[in-house]
Structure formats: structure tokens, C-alpha cells
N, C-alpha and C positions, 0 to 999 in steps of 0.2 A: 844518389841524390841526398846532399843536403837536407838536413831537418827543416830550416827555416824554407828552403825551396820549397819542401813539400807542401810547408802550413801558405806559404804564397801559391802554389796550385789548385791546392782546395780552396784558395778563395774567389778563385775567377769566374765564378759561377754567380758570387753576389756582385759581380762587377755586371755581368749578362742582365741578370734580372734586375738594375736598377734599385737596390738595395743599398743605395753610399753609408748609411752611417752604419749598419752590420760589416762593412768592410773598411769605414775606418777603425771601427775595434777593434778588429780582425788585427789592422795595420797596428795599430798601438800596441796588440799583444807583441806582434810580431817585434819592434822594433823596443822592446821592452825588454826581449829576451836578447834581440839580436841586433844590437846598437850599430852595429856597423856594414848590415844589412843595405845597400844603397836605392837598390828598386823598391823597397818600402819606402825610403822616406819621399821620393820621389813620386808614387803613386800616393802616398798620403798627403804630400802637397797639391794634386790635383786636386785632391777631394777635396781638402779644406780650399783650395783658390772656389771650383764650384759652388759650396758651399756660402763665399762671400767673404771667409777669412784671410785676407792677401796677407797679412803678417806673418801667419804660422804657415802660409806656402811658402814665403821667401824664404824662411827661417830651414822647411824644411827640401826645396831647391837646390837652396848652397850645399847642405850638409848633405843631397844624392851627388853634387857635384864635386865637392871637394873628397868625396872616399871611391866617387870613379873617373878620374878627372880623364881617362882615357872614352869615356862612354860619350859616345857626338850627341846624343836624345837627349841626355839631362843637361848636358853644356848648351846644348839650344834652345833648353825650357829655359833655362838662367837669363839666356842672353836675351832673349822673347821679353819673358816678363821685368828684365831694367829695362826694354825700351817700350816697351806697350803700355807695363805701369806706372812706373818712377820716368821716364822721361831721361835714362843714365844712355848716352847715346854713344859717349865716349866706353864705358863699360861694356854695353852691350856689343860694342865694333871689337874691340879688344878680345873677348871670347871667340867672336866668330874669327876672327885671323889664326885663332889658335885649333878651330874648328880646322880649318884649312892648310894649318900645316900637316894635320894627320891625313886628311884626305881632302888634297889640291883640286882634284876633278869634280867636287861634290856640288852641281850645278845651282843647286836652290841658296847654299849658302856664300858661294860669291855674288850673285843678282843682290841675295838682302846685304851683304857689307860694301857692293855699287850703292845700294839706296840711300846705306847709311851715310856714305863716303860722301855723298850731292846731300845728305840735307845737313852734315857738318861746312859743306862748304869746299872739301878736298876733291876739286873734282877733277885732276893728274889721276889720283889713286882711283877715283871711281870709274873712269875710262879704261883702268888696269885691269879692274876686276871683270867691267863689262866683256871687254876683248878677250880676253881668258876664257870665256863664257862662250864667243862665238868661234873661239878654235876648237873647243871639244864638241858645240854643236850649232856650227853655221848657220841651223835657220833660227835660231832661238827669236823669236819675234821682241823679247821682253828685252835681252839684252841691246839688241840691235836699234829697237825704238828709241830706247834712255841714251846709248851712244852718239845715235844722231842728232837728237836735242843737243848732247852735250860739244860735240863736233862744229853744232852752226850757231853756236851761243856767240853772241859779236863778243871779243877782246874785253874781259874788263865789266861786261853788261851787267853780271848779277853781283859782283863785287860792287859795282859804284850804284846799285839799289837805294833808294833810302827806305826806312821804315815805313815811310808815308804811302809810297808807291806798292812795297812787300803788301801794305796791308789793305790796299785798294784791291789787288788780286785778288784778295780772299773775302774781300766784302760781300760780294753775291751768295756765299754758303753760308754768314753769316746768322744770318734771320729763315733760312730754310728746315728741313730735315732731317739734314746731315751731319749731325749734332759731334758725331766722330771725327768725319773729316775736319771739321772747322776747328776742333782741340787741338788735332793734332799740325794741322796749318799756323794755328796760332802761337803752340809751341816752337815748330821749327825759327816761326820769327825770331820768338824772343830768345833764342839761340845765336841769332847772331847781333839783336842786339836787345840784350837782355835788360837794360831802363827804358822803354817803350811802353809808356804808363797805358798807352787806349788797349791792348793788347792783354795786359796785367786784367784790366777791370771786364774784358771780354769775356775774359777766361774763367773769369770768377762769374759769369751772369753763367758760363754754360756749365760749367761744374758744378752748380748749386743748381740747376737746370736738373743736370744726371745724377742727382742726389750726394755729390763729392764735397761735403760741406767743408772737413779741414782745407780740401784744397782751393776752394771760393773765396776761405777766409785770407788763405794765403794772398791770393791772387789780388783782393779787394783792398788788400793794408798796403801792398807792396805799390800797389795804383794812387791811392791816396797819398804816401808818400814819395813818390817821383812826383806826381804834380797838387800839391797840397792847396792850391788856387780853385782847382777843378772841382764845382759845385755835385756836378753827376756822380765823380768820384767819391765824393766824399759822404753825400747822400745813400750811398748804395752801403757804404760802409755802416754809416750810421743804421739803416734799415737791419742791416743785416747783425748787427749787435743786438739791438731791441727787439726784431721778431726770431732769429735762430737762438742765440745764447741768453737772453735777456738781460743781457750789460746795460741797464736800460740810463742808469747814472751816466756810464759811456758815451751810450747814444744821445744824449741829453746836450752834452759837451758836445758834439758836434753837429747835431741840429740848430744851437745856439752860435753857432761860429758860422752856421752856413747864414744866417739871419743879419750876423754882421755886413755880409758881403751882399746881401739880397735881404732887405727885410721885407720886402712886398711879397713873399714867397709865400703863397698861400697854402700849398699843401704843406709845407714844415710850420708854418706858423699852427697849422691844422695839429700836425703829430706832438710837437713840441705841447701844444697846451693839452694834448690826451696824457701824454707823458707826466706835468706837474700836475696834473686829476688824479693819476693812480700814484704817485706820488705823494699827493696829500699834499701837497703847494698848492693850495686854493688861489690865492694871490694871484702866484706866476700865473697859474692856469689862465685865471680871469683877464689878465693883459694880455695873453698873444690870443684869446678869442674874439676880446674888443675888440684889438688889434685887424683881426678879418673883416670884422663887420665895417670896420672904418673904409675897407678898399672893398668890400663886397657884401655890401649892406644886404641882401636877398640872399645869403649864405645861410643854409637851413642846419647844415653840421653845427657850423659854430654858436647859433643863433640855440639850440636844443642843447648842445654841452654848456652853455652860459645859462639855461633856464637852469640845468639837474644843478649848478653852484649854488644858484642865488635861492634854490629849494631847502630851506634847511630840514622839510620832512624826508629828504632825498636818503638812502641807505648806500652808502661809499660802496659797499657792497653788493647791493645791487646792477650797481652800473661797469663791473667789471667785464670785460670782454671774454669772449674764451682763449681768445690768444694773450690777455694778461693772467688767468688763471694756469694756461698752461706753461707761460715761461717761470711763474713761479713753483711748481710741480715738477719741473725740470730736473734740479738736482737731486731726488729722488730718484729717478729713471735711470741716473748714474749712479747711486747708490747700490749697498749691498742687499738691500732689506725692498726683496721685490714685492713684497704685500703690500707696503706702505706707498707703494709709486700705483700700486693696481686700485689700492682706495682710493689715491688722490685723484684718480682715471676717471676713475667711476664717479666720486662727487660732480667733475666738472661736465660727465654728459648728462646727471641729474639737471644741471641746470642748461646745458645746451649739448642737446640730444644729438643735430646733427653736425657734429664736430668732427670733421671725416681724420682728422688726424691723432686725434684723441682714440677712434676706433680702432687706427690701425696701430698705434703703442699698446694698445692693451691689448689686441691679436698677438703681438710679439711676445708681449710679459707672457701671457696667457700660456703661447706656447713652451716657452722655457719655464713655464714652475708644471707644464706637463696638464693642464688641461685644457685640452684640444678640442674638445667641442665650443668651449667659448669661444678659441682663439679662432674657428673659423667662421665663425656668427660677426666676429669684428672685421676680420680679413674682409670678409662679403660688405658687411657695412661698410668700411673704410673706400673699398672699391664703387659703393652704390652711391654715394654720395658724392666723388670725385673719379667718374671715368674716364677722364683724362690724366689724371696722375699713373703716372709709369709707374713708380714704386709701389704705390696700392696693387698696382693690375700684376708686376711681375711677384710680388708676395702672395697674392689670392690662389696665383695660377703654378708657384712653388708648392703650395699645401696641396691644392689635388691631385698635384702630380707624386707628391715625396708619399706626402699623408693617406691619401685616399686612392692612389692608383685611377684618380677620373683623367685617362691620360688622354680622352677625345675635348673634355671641357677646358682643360691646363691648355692644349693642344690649339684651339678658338683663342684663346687669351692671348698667345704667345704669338699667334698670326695678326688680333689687333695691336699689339703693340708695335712689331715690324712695321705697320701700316705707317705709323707715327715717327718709328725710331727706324728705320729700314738699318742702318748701317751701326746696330746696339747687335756688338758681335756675339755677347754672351747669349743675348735672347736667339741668335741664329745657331748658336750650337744647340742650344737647349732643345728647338726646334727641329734640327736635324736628328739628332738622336731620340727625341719620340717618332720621328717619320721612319728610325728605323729600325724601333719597335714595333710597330704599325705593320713590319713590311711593307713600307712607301719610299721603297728606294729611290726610285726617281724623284719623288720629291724632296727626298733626303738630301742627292746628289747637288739639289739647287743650292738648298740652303750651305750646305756646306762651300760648296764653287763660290756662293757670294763673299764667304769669308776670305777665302783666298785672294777675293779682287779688292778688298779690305785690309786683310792683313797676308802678303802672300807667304810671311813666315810661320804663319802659324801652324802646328806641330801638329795639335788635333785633328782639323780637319782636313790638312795631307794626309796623315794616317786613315782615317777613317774612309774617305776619299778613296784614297788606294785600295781598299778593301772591298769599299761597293763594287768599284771599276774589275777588281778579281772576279766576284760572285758573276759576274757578269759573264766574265770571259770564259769562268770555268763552267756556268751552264752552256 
């Protein structure tokens, strides 16, 4: 046996006990010494994907894929995550063909290159793969069902779709709980037709939803410009400059353009005059407040920001809000100098204590400068003050489980948020592998099966899957 075999032997043991960052060390030593090692970098991209680094997994993905391009498990991690994360539909097909030339029979990987085949639209090639499917195992239900769909599709039907219609289908999961399905619905639209501005701004409302802020941004600019008339559109953008990024100049300009088009708009004439307040445009301020009171004279917002103006014992600083103290705080928090983001933390819940978003940055800093008893005093707080934010609840329920081994309490957390997010596949793996820790096989089994009805390529929880279904067999 190989040296580096062996130091990857002895580490499988902190894979058991749920130990990830002792076995990404482990892995970094490992592929430090031995660069061209491929089942490291490969298992160190799990770690780091789990962990919430999807960069250094892609980064280290490719690099198990390209030093074992003959290995089917890292070619279908690859191929998995261009189409689950990046949306590379065409990439991710591409691999798997190539998957299939080494092993033609390999049943799980012609059904996902049918799937992929129907949502590019190629559906000759997807009835190819389907049939293939049911000559090595005629009852296959999964092939047979997509074939038949595809077989009594009238002449023509989903080609002559329009957008209008594509996205009428998918309106019902829109507004629901199936926060996944509807992403990935939305994407295959704008696949085929990719300037479909309602679609774009959808996409940004669920992204920024699941915490996927670059990709909200993306989604929101690319909406506003296909239909640059579109008030909703443009609002959303503008919102999302002044409370995520605080381009609040940005936002300014486009709050002011939407005023053009609508100046009766009471809620922007509303934001617009907070805007030239923290701004120190007293003036502007002062006309778009007037401005409300002229259409909604019994308007108490505007009616109390036109008193704190015309106050001149008023203190500018008094009246800031915590969301304009923390978009100013901001670029610190991107900065290198995490003390100075962790003061500026802390001033602004001296002055507003339950700022639940404020707690949970500082949980975060807290834990990267390494002290963790604060970071989970915030975590808890971040969580107690906003039980419905997903991200508080799956960052609380991360530190018990990583940090503190409370894998019954992590365990509760990760069952309410399925509640809310049923179809948030990370939270169902998470969940399946404390169930079987737990020795909660059966329970394990669920959660894992759901993934599969979710994503039926997914690599982990076939694996894992298969393994419960062993212990089974073999007692």
C-alpha cells in the first residue's frame, strides 16, 4: 500500500465520527504532500461543498476529475454539481455521455442524460436514452413514465409554448414551499428562452429568499433591463441596492425614475424621502414627504419624518435606522480587519439591541477570530428574534451539531426547517446523516429517498442509501 493510501485510511475514522474539519486537514496534508492524489481532492471538495464553500469544491471537483478522468464517482460529482449549482446543463450532459461510453448499461446515468435531454429540449435523444433504459430493464417505471409523456406529446406542442404559457405551469409552486422546485422550473424556462424578464425577477425574489444574494442580483438587473418600463421590476432592484449592498446613491436614481412614471407612489415617495434624510438632503427629503401628505394627508410616516426635519434640536444621528447603520458597517465585514467589523457590530446593537441580523454577523465574525462562546450567544440570539429566517435557524443548528455535538437539539432545528423548506436538500442530507448517527435508520432512509425524488442523481444519498438497504439485508 501506498503511503498516501495509508494516511487516507487512517483517516476514515474522522469521516465516522463526524469530525469534517480534522479530516479536511488531514486532506490538505494529504494532498500537500501528494498533489496528484485524486480521492483527496475529491473528498476534500465534499467537505468544503458541505461546509458551504462551493468554490473550493468546484475548483477541487475538476482537479479529482481531470487526474482520474476514467473514475464514473468524480465524473458525476462534476456533472451533479454544473447542473444542480451553476445551471451548465449543456456541461453537465456532456460528462455524462462520456460517463456512458465507459459503461453503456449504467442505468441511473442514462434516465439523468433523458432528463437532461427533455429539459434542453432534445427530446429524439431523450427517448434514446429512455429506451435504452427499458431494454436492460423493462419494468423500469421512471423510464417508461418520461417515454410515455414523451411519445403522446401532440406534434410540435412544447416547441410552439410561449413563455406566457411555460410560466403559467409553474405559477402554482411559485408562492408555495417548494422553494427548489420552482428555481429549478424557472431556470429550465429561461433556457429556452432566456429574455423572459418575469422569470429573471422571479428568480431573484427566490434566490435572495434561499440566501443566494450574487445570484438575486443577477437575476434582478438582468429583469430590469429586458423590461426597463416595469415599475415591480425596477423597484425590486432599487430595494435591493439600498437594503443588501447599500448603493443607496443607486437606489436613489432609480426610485427617482420610478416617481417619474408614478409619482403618486406612495411607498417610493416614502423610501426616496428616508433616503435624502440619511443623505442629508433635507430639501429633497422635505418635498417627496410633502409630497405624501398632499395624496394622504392622515399619513403618520411621513407626517413624523417631516416633524424630526423641521426639529432643528433633532440629532441626524439619532434617527438612523439599524438597517442604515448596518449598510454602512458593511464594507468592513468584507474587509480584512475582523475586529473592526465586530466593534462596529456591537455599537449598532448598543443602540438597537434586537437587530437579529446584526447578531447573526457577529456569530459568524465571532466564530472565525475563534471565540465560540460569543458566536453562539449571537447564533441563539439571531435565531430568537427571527424564527423564521432559514439561515439563522440552519447556522444555530450547524454549531450544535459541528461545535457542541448537541446532535438531538441541531437534530429539532433541522426537522423545523424541512417543515418550511421540505425540498432544501442540503438540510435533508444533514438530517439523514444524524438519523444515522442516531442509529435511526429508518428515519435516515426517508430522508435520504426524499432526496432522490428531488434530485434522483444525486451521488450521496444513493450511496448512503445503498448502504442502509446492505445493513438491512446483511442482518
Amino acid at each position: 500500500m501506498l503511503p498516501h493510501e495509508k494516511m487516507y485510511l487512517d483517516m476514515q475514522p474522522l469521516f465516522n465520527n463526524c469530525r469534517p474539519e480534522d479530516a479536511m486537514a488531514v486532506l490538505e496534508n494529504i494532498i500537500e504532500s501528494y498533489p496528484d492524489f485524486a480521492q483527496a481532492h475529491h473528498d476534500l471538495g465534499y467537505l468544503y461543498f458541505t461546509s458551504g464553500h462551493k468554490e473550493k469544491s468546484l475548483i477541487l471537483y475538476e482537479r479529482a476529475a481531470m487526474l482520474q478522468s476514467e473514475n464514473m464517482a468524480f465524473q458525476k460529482t462534476l456533472a451533479d454539481f454544473y447542473y444542480v449549482e451553476q445551471n451548465r446543463v449543456e456541461d453537465a450532459l456532456q460528462i455524462y455521455v462520456n460517463i456512458l461510453e465507459q459503461n453503456p448499461e449504467h442505468i441511473e446515468t442514462l434516465l439523468i442524460a433523458g432528463h437532461l435531454c427533455v429539459a434542453l429540449h432534445k427530446f429524439e435523444d431523450a427517448k434514446g436514452y429512455y429506451n435504452r433504459v427499458l431494454e436492460i430493464e423493462p419494468g423500469n417505471r421512471d423510464a417508461k413514465g418520461n417515454l410515455d409523456q414523451l411519445e403522446n406529446m401532440p406534434p410540435g406542442s412544447s416547441d410552439s409554448k410561449t413563455p406566457e404559457e411555460m410560466y403559467d405551469q409553474i405559477k402554482p409552486i411559485l408562492g408555495g414551499s417548494k422553494v427548489h422546485e420552482a428555481i429549478n422550473a424557472l431556470e429550465r424556462l429561461l433556457e429556452t428562452y432566456p429574455d423572459f424578464a418575469l422569470a429573471h425577477n422571479d428568480l431573484g425574489v427566490l434566490y435572495y429568499r434561499g440566501g443566494e444574494s450574487e445570484k438575486a442580483l443577477t437575476h434582478y438587473e438582468k429583469a430590469a433591463q429586458l423590461q426597463p418600463e416595469n415599475i415591480t421590476f425596477k423597484k425590486n432592484l432599487a430595494d435591493f441596492y439600498c437594503v443588501v449592498q447599500g448603493r443607496i446613491e443607486d437606489a436613489l436614481k432609480i426610485y427617482v425614475d420610478v416617481l417619474g412614471a408614478q409619482p403618486e407612489d406612495i411607498e417610493t415617495l416614502l423610501v426616496t424621502g428616508h433616503i435624502c434624510a440619511s443623505l442629508e438632503k433635507i430639501e429633497d427629503a422635505r418635498v417627496f414627504y410633502n409630497r405624501v401628505l398632499e395624496i394622504e394627508p392622515w399619513n403618520l410616516d411621513a407626517r413624523e419624518s417631516l416633524d424630526k426635519l423641521d426639529d432643528p434640536a433633532t440629532d441626524s444621528s439619532n434617527c438612523a435606522t439599524p438597517e442604515e447603520m448596518y449598510r454602512e458597517l458593511k464594507p468592513l465585514m468584507e474587509g480584512e480587519n475582523l475586529q473592526d467589523a465586530v466593534d462596529a457590530l456591537e455599537k449598532l446593537l448598543d443602540n438597537f439591541s434586537d437587530y437579529a441580523l446584526a447578531h447573526n454577523d457577529l456569530g459568524v465574525l465571532y466564530y472565525r477570530i475563534g471565540n465560540k462562546d460569543k458566536a453562539l450567544y449571537h447564533y441563539e440570539s439571531a435565531a430568537r428574534l427571527q424564527p423564521d429566517n432559514i439561515v439563522f435557524k440552519k447556522n444555530i443548528a450547524d454549531f450544535y451539531f459541528v461545535e457542541q455535538s448537541r446532535t438531538e437539539d441541531a437534530l429539532k432545528i433541522y426537522v423545523d426547517v424541512l417543515t418550511d423548506y421540505p425540498e432544501d436538500v442540503e438540510t435533508l442530507l444533514i438530517t439523514g446523516n444524524i438519523c444515522v448517527m442516531l442509529h435511526k435508520f429508518e428515519d435516515a432512509k426517508v430522508f435520504f429517498s426524499r432526496v432522490l425524488e428531488i434530485e434522483p442523481w444525486n451521488a450521496d444519498a444513493r450511496e448512503t442509501l445503498d448502504k442502509l438497504n446492505g445493513l438491512r439485508e446483511a442482518v
